[in-house]
Chimera marker file (.cmm) of the C-alpha trace (Angstrom):
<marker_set name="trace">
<marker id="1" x="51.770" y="33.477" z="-17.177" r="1" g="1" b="0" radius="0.5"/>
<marker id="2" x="52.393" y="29.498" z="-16.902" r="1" g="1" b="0" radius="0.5"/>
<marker id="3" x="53.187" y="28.207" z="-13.465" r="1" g="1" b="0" radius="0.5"/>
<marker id="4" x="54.775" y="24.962" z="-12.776" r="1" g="1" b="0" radius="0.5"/>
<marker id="5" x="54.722" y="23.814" z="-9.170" r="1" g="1" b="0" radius="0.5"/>
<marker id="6" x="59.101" y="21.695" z="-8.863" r="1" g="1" b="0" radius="0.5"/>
<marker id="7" x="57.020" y="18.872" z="-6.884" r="1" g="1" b="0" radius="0.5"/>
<marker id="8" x="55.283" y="18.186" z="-9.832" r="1" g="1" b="0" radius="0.5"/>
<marker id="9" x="58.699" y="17.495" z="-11.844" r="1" g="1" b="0" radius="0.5"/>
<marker id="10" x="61.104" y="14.562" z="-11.811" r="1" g="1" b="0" radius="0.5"/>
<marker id="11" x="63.630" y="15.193" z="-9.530" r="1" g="1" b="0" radius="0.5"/>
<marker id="12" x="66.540" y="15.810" z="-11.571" r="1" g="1" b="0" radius="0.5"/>
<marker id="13" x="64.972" y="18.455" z="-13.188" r="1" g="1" b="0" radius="0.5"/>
<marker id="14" x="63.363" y="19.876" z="-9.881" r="1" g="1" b="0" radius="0.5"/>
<marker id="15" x="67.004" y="19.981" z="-8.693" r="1" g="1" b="0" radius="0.5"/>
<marker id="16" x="68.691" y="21.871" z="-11.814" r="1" g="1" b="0" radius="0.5"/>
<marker id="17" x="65.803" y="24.599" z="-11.758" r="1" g="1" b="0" radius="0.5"/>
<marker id="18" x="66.166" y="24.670" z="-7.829" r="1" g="1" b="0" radius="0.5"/>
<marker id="19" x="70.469" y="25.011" z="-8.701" r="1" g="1" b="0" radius="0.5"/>
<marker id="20" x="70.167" y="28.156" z="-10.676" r="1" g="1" b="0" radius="0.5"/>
<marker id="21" x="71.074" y="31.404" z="-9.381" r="1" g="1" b="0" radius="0.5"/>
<marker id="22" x="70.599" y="34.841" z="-9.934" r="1" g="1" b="0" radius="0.5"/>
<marker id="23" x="71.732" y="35.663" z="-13.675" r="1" g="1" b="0" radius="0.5"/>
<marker id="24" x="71.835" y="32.119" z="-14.202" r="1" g="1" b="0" radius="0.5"/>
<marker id="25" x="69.967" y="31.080" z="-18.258" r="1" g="1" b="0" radius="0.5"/>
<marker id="26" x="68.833" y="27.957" z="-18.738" r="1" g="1" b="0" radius="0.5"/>
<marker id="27" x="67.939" y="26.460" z="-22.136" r="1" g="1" b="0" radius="0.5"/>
<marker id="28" x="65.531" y="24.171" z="-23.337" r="1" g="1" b="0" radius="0.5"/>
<marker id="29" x="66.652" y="22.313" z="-26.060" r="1" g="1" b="0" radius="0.5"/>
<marker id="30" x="64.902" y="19.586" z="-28.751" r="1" g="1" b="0" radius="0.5"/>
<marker id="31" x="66.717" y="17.698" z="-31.150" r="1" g="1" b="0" radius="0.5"/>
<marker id="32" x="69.468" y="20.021" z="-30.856" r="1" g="1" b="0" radius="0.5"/>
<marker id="33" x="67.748" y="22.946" z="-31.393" r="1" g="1" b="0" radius="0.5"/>
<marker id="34" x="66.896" y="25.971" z="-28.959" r="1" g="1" b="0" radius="0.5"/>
<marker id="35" x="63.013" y="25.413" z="-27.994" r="1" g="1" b="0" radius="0.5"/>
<marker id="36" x="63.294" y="28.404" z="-25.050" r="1" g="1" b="0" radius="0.5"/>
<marker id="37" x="65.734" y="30.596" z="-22.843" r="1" g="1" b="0" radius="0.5"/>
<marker id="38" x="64.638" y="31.076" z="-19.376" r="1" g="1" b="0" radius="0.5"/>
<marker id="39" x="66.606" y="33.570" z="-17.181" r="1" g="1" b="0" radius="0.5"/>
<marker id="40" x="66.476" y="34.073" z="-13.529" r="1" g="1" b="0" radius="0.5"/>
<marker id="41" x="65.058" y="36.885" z="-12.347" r="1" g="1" b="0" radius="0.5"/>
<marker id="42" x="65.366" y="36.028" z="-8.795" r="1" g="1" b="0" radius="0.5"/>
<marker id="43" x="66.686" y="33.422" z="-7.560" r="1" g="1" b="0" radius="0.5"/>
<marker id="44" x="64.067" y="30.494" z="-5.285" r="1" g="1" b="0" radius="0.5"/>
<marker id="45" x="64.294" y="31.201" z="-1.395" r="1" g="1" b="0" radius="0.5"/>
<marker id="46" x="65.909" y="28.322" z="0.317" r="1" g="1" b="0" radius="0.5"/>
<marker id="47" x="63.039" y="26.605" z="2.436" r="1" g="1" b="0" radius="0.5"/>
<marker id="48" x="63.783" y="26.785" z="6.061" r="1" g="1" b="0" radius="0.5"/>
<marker id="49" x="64.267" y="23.433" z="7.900" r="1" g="1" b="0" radius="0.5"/>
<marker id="50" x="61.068" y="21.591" z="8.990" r="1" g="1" b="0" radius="0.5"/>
<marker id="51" x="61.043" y="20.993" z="12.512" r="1" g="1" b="0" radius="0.5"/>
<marker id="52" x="59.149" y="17.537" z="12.916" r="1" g="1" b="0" radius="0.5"/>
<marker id="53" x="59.792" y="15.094" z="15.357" r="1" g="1" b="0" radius="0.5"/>
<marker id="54" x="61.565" y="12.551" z="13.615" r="1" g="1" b="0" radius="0.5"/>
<marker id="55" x="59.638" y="9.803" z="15.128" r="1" g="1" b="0" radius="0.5"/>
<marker id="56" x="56.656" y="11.138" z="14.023" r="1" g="1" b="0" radius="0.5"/>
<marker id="57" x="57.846" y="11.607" z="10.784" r="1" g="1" b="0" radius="0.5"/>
<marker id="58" x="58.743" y="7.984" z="10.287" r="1" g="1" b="0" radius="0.5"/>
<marker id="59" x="55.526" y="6.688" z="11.615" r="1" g="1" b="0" radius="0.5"/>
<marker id="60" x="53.815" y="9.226" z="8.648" r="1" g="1" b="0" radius="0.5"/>
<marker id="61" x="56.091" y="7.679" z="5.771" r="1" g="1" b="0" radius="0.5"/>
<marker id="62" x="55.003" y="4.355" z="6.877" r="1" g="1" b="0" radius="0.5"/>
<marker id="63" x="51.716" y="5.452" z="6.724" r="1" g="1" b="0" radius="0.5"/>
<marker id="64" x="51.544" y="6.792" z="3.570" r="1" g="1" b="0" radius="0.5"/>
<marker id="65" x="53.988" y="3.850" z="1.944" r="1" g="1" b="0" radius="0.5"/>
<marker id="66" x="51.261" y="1.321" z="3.489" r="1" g="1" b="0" radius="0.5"/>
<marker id="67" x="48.001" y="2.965" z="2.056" r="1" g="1" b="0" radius="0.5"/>
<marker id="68" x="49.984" y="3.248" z="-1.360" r="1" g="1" b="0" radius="0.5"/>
<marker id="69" x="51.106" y="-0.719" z="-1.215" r="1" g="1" b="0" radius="0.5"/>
<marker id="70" x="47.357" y="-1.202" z="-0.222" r="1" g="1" b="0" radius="0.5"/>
<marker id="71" x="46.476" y="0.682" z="-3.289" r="1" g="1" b="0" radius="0.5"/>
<marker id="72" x="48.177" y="-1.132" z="-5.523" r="1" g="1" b="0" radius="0.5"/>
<marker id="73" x="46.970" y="-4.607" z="-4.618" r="1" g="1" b="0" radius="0.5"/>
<link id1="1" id2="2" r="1" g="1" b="0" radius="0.2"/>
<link id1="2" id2="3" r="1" g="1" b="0" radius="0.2"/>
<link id1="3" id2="4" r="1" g="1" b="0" radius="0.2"/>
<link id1="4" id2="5" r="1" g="1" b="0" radius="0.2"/>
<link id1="5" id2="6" r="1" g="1" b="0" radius="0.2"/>
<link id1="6" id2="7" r="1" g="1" b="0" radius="0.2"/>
<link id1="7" id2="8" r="1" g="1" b="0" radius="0.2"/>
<link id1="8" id2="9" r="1" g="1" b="0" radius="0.2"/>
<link id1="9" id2="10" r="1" g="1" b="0" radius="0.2"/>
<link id1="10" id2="11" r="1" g="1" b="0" radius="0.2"/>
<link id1="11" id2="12" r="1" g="1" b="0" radius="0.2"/>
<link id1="12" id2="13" r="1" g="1" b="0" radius="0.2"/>
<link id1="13" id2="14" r="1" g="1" b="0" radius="0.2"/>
<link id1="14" id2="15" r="1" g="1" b="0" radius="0.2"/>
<link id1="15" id2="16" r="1" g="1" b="0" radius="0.2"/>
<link id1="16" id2="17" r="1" g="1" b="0" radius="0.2"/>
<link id1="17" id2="18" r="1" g="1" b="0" radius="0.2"/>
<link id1="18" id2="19" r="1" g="1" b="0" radius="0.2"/>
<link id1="19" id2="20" r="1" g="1" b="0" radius="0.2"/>
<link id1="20" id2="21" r="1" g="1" b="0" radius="0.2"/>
<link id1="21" id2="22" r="1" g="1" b="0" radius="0.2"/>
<link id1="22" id2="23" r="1" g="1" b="0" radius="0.2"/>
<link id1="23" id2="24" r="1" g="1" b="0" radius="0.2"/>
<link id1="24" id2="25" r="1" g="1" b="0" radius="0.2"/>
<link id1="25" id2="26" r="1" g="1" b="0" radius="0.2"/>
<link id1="26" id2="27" r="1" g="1" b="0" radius="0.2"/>
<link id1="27" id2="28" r="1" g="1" b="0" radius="0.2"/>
<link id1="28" id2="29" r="1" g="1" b="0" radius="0.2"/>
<link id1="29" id2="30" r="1" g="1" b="0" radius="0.2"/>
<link id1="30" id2="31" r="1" g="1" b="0" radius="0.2"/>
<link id1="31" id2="32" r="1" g="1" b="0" radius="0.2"/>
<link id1="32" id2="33" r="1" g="1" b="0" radius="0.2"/>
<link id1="33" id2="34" r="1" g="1" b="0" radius="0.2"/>
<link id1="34" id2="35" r="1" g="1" b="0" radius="0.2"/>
<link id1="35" id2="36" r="1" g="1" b="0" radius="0.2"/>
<link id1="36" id2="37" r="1" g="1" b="0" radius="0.2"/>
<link id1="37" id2="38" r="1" g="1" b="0" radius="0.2"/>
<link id1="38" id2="39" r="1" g="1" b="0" radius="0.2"/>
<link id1="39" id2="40" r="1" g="1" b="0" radius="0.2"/>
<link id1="40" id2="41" r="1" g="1" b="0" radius="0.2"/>
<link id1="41" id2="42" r="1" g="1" b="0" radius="0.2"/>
<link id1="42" id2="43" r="1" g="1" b="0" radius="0.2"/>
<link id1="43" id2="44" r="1" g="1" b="0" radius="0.2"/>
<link id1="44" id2="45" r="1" g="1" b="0" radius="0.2"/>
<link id1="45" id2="46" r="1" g="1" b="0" radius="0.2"/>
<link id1="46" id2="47" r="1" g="1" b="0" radius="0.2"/>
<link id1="47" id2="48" r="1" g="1" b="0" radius="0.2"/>
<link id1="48" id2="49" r="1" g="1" b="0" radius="0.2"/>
<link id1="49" id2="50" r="1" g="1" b="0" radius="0.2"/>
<link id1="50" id2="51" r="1" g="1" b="0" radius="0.2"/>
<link id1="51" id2="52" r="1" g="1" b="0" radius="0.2"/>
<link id1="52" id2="53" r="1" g="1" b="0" radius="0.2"/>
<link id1="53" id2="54" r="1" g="1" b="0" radius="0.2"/>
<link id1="54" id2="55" r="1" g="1" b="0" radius="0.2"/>
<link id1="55" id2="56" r="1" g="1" b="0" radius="0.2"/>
<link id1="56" id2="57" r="1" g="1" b="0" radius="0.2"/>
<link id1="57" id2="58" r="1" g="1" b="0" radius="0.2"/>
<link id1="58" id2="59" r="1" g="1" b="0" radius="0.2"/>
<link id1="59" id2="60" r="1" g="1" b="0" radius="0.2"/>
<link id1="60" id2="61" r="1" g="1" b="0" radius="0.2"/>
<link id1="61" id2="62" r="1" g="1" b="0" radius="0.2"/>
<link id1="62" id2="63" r="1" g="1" b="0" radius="0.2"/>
<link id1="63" id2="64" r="1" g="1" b="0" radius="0.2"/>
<link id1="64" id2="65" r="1" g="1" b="0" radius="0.2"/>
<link id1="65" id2="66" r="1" g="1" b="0" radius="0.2"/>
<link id1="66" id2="67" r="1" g="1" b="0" radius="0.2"/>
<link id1="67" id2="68" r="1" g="1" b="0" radius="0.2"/>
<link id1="68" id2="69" r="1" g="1" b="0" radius="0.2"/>
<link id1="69" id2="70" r="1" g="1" b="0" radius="0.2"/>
<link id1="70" id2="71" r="1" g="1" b="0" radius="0.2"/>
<link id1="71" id2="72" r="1" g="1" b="0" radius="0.2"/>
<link id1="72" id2="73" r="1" g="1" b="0" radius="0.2"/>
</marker_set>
């Protein structure tokens, strides 16, 4: 069986799969025609919120968006 982990998608397309619910069918379509059905067997678990101290959270994303700006140049 393929697996494909949603943070590894674009967004918009994380978001759609995340959307469907139970009975939902999405199709995957190429130059108009019907490349694959996919129907939802059960529907993904809404993730709980994360309880992180905002100010710590902040001082993280800076972290990370500093090492990746140091990356690039």
């Amino acid at each position: 069986m393929a697996q494909i982990d949603l943070d590894d998608l674009p967004p918009r397309i994380a978001q759609v799969l995340e959307a469907l619910g139970e009975a939902d069918t999405l199709l995957l379509v190429r130059g108009g025609a019907v490349v694959a059905r996919l129907a939802v067997a059960e529907p993904a678990p809404r993730p709980a919120p994360a309880e992180i101290d905002s100010e710590e959270q902040v001082h993280e994303v800076l972290e990370h968006f500093s090492a990746m700006i140091n990356d690039e140049f």
